[in-house]
C-alpha positions as CSV (number, residue, x, y, z in Angstrom):
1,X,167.7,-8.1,8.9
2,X,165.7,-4.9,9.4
3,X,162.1,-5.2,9.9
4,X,160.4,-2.2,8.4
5,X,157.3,-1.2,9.7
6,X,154.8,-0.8,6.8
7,X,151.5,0.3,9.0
8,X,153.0,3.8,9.3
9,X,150.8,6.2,8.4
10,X,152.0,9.9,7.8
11,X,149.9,12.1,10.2
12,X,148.7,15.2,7.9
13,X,147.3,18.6,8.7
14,X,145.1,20.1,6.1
15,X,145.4,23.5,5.7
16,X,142.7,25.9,3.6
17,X,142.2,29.5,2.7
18,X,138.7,30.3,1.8
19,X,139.0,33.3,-0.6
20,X,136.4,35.5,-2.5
21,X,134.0,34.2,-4.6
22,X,134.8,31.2,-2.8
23,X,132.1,30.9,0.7
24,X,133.7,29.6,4.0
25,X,131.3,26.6,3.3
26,X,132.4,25.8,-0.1
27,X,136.1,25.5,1.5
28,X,135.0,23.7,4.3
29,X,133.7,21.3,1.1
30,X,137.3,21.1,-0.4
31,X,138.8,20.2,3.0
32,X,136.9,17.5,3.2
33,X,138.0,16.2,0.0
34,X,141.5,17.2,0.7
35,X,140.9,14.6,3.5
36,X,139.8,11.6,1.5
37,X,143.2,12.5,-1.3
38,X,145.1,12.1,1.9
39,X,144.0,8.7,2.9
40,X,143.9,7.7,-0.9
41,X,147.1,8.7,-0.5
42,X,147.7,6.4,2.0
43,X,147.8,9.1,5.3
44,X,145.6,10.6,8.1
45,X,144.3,13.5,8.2
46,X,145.3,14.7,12.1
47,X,144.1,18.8,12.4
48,X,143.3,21.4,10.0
49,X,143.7,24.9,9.4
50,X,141.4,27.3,7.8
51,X,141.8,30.8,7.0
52,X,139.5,34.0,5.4
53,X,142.0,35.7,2.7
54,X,140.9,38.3,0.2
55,X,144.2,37.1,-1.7
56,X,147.3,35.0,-0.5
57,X,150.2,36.3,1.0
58,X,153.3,35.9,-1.4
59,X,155.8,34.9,1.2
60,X,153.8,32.4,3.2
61,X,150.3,32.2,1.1
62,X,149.0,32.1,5.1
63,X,149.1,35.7,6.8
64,X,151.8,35.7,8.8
65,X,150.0,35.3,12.1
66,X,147.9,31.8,10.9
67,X,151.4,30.5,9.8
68,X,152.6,30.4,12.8
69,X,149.1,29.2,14.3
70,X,150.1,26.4,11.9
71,X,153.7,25.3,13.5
72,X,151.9,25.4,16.4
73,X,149.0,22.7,15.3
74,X,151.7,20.6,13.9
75,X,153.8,20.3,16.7
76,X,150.7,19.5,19.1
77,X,149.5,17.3,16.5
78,X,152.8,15.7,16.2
79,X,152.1,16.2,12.2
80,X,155.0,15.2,9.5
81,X,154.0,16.9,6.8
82,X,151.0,20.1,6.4
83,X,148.8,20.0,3.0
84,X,147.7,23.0,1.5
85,X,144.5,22.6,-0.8
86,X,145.5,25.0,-3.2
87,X,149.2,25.4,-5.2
88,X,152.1,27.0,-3.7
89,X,154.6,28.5,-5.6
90,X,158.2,27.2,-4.9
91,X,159.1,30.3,-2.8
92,X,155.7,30.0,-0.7
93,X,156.7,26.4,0.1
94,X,160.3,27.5,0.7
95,X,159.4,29.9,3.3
96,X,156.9,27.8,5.1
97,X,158.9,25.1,5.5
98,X,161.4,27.2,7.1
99,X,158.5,28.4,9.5
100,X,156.8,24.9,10.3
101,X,160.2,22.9,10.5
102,X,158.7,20.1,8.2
103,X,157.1,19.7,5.1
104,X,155.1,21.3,2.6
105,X,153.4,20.3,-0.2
106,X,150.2,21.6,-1.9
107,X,147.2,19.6,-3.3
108,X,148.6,19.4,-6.9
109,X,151.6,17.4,-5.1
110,X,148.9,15.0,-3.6
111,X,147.0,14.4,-6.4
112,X,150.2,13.7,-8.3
113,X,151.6,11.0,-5.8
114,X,148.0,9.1,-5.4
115,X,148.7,9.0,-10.0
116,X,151.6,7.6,-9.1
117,X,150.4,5.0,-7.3
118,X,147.7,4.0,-9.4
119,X,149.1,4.0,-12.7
120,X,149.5,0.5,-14.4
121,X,149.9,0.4,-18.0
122,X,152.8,1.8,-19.6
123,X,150.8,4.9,-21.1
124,X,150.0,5.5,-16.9
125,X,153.2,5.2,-15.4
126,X,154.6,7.9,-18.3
127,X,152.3,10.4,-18.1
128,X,152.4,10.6,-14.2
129,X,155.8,10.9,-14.2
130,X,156.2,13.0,-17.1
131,X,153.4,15.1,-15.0
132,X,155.6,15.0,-11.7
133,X,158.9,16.2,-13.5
134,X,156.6,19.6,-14.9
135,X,155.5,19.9,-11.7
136,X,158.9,19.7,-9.8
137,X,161.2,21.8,-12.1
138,X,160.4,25.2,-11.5
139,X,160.8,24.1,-7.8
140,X,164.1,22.8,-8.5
141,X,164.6,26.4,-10.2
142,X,163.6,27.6,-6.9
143,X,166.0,26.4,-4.7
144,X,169.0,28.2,-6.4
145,X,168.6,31.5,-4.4
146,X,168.6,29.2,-1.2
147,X,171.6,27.2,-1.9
148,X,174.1,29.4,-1.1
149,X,177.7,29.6,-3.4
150,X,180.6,28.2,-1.6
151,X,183.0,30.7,-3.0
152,X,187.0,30.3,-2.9
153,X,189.0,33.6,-1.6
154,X,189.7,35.1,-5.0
155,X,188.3,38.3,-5.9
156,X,185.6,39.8,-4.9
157,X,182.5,38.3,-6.2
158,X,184.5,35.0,-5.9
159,X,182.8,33.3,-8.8
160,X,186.2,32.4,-11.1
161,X,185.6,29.1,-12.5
162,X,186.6,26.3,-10.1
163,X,185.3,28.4,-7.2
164,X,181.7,27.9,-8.0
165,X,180.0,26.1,-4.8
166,X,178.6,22.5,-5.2
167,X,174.9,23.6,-4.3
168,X,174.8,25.3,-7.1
169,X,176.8,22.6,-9.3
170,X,174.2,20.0,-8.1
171,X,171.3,22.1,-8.7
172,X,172.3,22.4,-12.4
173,X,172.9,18.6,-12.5
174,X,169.5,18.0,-10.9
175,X,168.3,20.2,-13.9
176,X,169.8,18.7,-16.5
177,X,169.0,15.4,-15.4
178,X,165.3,16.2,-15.6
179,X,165.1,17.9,-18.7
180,X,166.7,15.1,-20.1
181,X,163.8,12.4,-18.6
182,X,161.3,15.0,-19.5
183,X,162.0,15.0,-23.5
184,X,162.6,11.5,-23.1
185,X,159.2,10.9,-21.6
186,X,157.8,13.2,-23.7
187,X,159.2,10.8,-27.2
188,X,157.8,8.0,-25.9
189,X,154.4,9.7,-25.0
190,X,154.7,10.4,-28.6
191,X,154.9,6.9,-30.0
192,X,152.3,5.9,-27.5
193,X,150.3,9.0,-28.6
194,X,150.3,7.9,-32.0
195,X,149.6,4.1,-31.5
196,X,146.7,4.9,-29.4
197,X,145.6,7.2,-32.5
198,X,146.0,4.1,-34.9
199,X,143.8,2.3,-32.5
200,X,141.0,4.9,-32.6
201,X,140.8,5.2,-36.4
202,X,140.4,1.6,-36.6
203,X,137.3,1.7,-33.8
204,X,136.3,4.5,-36.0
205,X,136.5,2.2,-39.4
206,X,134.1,0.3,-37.4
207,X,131.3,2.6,-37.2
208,X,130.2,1.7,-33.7
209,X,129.1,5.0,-31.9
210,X,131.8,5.7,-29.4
211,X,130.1,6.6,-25.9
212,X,132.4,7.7,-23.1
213,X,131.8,7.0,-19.3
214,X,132.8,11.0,-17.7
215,X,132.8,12.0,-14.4
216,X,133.6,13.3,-10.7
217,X,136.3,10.3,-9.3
218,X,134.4,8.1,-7.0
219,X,131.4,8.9,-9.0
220,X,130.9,5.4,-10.0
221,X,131.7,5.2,-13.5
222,X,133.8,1.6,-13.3
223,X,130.9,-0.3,-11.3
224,X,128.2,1.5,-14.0
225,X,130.8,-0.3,-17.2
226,X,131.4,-3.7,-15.1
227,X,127.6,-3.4,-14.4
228,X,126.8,-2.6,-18.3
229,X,129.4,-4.7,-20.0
230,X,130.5,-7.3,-17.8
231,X,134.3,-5.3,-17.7
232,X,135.6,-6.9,-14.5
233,X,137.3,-3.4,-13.8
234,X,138.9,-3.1,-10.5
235,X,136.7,-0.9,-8.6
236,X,137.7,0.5,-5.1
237,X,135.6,3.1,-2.8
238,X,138.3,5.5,-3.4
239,X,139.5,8.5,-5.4
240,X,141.4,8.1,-8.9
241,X,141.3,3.8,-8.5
242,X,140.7,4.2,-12.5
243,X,143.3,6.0,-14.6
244,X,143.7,3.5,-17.5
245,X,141.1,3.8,-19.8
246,X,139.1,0.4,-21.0
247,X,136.7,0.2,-23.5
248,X,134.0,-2.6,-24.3
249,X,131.2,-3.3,-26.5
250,X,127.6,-3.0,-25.2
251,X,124.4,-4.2,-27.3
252,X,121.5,-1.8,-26.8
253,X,117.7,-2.7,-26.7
254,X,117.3,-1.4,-30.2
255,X,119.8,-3.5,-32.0
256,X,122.3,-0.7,-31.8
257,X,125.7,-1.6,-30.9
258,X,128.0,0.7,-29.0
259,X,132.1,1.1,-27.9
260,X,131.6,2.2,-24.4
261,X,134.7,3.5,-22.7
262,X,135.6,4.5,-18.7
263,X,137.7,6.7,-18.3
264,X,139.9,9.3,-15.3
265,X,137.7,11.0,-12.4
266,X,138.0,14.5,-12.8
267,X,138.2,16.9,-9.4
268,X,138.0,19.8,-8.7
269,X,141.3,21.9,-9.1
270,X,142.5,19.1,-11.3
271,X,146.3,20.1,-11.6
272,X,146.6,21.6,-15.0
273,X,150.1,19.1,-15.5
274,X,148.1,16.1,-15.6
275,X,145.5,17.7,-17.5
276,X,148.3,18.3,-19.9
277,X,150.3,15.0,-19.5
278,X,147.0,12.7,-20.0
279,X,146.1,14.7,-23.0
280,X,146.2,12.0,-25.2
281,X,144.3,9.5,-23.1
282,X,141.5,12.3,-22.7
283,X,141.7,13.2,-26.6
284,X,139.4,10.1,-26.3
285,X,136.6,12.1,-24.6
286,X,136.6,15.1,-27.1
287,X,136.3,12.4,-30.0
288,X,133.1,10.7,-28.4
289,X,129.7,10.7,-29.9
290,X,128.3,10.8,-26.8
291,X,129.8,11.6,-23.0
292,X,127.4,9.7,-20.7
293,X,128.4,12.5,-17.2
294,X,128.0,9.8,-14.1
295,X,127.0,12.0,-11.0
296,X,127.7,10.8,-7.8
297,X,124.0,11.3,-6.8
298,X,124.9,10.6,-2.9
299,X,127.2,13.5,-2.9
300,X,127.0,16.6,0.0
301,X,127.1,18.8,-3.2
302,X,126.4,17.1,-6.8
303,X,126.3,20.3,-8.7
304,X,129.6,21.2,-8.0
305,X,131.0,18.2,-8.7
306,X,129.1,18.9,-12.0
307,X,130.4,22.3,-12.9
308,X,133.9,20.8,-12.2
309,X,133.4,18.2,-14.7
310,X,132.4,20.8,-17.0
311,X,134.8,23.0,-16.7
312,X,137.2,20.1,-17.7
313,X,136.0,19.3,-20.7
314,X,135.7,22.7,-21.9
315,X,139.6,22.6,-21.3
316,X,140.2,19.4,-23.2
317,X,138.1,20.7,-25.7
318,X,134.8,18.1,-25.5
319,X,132.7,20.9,-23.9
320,X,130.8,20.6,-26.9
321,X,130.3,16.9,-26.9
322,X,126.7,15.8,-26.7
323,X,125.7,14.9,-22.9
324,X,123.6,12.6,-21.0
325,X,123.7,13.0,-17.2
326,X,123.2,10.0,-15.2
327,X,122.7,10.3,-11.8
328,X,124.6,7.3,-10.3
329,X,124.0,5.9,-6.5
330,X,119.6,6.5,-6.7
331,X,119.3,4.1,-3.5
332,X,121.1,6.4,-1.2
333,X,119.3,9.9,-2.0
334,X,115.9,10.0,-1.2
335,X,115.6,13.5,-3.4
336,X,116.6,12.5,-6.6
337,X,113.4,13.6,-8.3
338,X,114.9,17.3,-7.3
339,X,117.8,16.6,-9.0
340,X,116.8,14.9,-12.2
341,X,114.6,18.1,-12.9
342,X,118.0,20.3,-12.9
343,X,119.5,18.2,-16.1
344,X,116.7,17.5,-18.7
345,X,116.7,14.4,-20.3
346,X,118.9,13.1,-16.9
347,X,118.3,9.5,-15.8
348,X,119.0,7.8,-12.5
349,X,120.0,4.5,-11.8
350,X,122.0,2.1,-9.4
351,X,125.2,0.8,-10.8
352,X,125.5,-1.0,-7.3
353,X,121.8,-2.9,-7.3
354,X,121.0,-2.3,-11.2
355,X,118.0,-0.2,-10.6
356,X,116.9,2.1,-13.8
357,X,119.8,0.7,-16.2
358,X,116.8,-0.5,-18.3
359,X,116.0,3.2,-18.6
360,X,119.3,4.2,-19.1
361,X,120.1,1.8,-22.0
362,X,116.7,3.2,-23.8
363,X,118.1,6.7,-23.0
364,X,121.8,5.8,-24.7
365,X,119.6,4.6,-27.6
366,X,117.0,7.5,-27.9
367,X,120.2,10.0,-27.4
368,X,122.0,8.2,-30.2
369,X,119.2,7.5,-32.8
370,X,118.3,11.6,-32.1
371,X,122.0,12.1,-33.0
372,X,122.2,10.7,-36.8
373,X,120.1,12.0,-39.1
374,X,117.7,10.0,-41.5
375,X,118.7,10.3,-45.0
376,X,117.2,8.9,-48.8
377,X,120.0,7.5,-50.8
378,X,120.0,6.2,-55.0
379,X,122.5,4.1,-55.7
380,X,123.1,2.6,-59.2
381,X,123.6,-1.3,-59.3
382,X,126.9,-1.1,-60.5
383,X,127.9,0.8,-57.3
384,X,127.8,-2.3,-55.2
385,X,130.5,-0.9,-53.1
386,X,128.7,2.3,-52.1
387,X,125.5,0.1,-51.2
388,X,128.2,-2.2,-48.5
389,X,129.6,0.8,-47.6
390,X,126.0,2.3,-46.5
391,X,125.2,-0.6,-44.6
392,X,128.6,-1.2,-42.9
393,X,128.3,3.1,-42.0
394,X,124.9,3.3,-40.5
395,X,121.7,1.8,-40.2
396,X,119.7,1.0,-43.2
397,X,115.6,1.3,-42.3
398,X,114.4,0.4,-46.1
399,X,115.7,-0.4,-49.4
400,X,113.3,-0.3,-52.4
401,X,114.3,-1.2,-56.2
402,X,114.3,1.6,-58.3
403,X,114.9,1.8,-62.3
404,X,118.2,3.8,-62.1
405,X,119.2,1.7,-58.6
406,X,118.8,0.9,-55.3
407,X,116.7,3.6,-53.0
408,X,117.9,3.2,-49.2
409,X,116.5,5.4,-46.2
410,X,119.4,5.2,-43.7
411,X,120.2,6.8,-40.6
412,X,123.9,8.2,-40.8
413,X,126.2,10.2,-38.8
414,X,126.8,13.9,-39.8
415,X,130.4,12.4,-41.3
416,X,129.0,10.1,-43.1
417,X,126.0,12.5,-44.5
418,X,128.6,14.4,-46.0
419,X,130.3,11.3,-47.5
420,X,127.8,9.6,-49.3
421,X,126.3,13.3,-50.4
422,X,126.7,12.3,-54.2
423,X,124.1,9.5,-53.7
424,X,121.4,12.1,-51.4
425,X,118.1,12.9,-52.7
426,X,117.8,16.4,-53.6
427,X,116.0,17.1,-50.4
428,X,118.5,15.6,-48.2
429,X,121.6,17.7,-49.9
430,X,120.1,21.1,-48.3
């Protein structure tokens, strides 16, 4: 029996490229992100490269010069495998791996394995992997200029059928064989896709506002639901532990019940293939009534973290979702007044001791209430359905009995404004 050894650790140098508008601090920043991906990831960090480029170089994305700076770091370190944070394009890769004599991935690659690991549901595992094959095709692509044809003595060019060289035969297998997995991952995204739609519209039958938990990974958005809702999510001090959404019901102080959701850390440079792949699990985001944006208040740089956010949900098209920021972690910044100025309307609180989620359950509330509008309604009495219907949609403040029917005051959703329009007072159809 062999005995395998399952504290290895792959030793990692970190490589980064600090490039205009980008300052030499701000990629110092990323590095040190890079790092923690890499022991998410389950290696150590060992050395790391850094390098001022006005733009990359298109053989080796180092200059030449740093490149080989870069063999020589890896072979002091004794380093298997160098991280770049930024992508490479299959040549790039190609050619340094030539030049270090070991591998070469980028941070997209990272960020893809550490999915890998931490999917669990079926909708996970299959839009990870449907992610990885996107990712690795065109590098497949990419290898057919470096394996070379074995070509048989006929003719010149030597490329008669039969004489074709079994790098190349491979390479088009290899090809095959992943387009295949891809449209076959991509069928069953689609059944998943529309199951996960059924689900929705049945939450949305339900009327209950849907507030999603958003945020920078390790921002603290699983310990705020467990906190809130009594979830029991798995929560780990480290990057991406959540990638299967959950969603529970919350009662706020008001009365008002809620469906509040958690859902994937976003990062910066988020790889635009899983962006893609878990398009369906963030479609959840975009149809929110609320995004509740959990800052990691402890962080060297929340704003950042932030804009990165942001810039990911103007991609997955919830940029215009209404916001409330919530600065997560309070006990460990002792200037969080400074920050809660920047985002009006922001709260702070402690998922970790429960300090100010009393304020940030009146917040969810006040946010909420602020986003229905307050309407007057007549129903006839023989429209006993409408009347159910209005109470089942929205909050009913006051009913009063009327000669030609029911007069309610309710406080409905823009939706279901517009669907109960024929019942408005005249003042509440402008």
């Amino acid at each position: 029996m062999v005995l395998i050894d399952r504290s290895f650790r792959e030793k990692i140098v970190l490589v980064g490229v600090a490039m205009p508008p980008a300052t030499l601090d701000e990629a110092e920043q990323s590095l040190d992100e890079l790092a923690l991906l890499v022991n998410t990831a389950g290696a150590d960090p060992v050395a790391r490269v850094m390098q001022r480029l006005e733009t990359p170089d298109p053989a080796t994305y180092l200059g030449k010069g740093k490149a080989q700076q870069l063999h020589e770091v890896s072979e002091d370190a004794d380093a298997d495998t160098v991280v770049f944070d930024d992508e490479l394009t299959p040549a790039q890769q190609r050619n340094l791996e030539k030049l270090i004599r070991r591998t070469a991935i980028d941070r997209t690659a990272l960020i893809l394995d550490i999915f890998a690991q931490h999917a669990h549901t079926q909708q996970g595992k299959v839009q990870v992997e449907l992610a990885q094959l996107r990712y690795r095709l065109p590098r497949l692509r990419g290898r057919a200029n470096s394996l070379a044809q074995q070509r048989g003595g006929v003719g010149a060019a030597g490329g008669a059928i039969g004489n074709r060289g079994p790098g190349e035969k491979q390479l088009e297998v290899d090809r095959r064989r992943l387009v295949r997995r891809m449209s076959k991952l991509e069928g069953e995204l689609k059944d998943l896709r529309r199951r996960g739609k059924t689900q929705r519209r049945a939450r949305q039958r339900s009327r209950l506002p849907a507030v999603t938990l958003v945020g920078y990974t390790n921002a603290g958005k699983s310990t705020l639901l467990n906190r809130l809702t009594a979830a029991e999510v798995v929560v780990e001090n480290r990057l991406f532990s959540t990638l299967d959404a959950t969603t529970r019901r919350l009662d706020l102080p008001g009365g008002e019940v809620v469906l509040l959701s958690d859902t994937v850390g976003f990062v910066r440079k988020l790889p635009h293939q899983l962006v893609e792949a878990f398009r369906s699990t963030l479609e959840e985001v975009a149809e929110a009534d609320l995004l509740v944006h959990v800052v990691d208040a402890s962080a060297v740089d929340p704003q950042l973290q932030i804009d990165a956010v942001r810039t990911v949900l103007r991609e997955i098209g919830a940029g215009d979702v209404p916001e409330l920021v919530v600065f997560n972690k309070a006990d460990l910044n002792t200037e969080l007044a400074t920050l809660v100025e920047r985002e009006p309307g922001a709260v702070a609180v402690s998922a970790l001791t429960g300090q100010g989620l009393d304020g940030l359950l009146r917040a969810l509330g006040d946010r909420l209430r602020a986003l229905s509008k307050v309407v007057e309604l007549t129903v006839p009495y023989e429209r006993g359905d409408v009347l159910a219907a209005v109470h089942r949609s929205g909050e009913v403040l006051s009913e009063a009995h009327q000669e030609d029917g029911m007069t309610l005051r309710a406080r409905l959703d823009e939706a279901e404004v517009a669907r109960f329009r024929e019942w408005l007072t005249s003042d509440d159809q402008t």
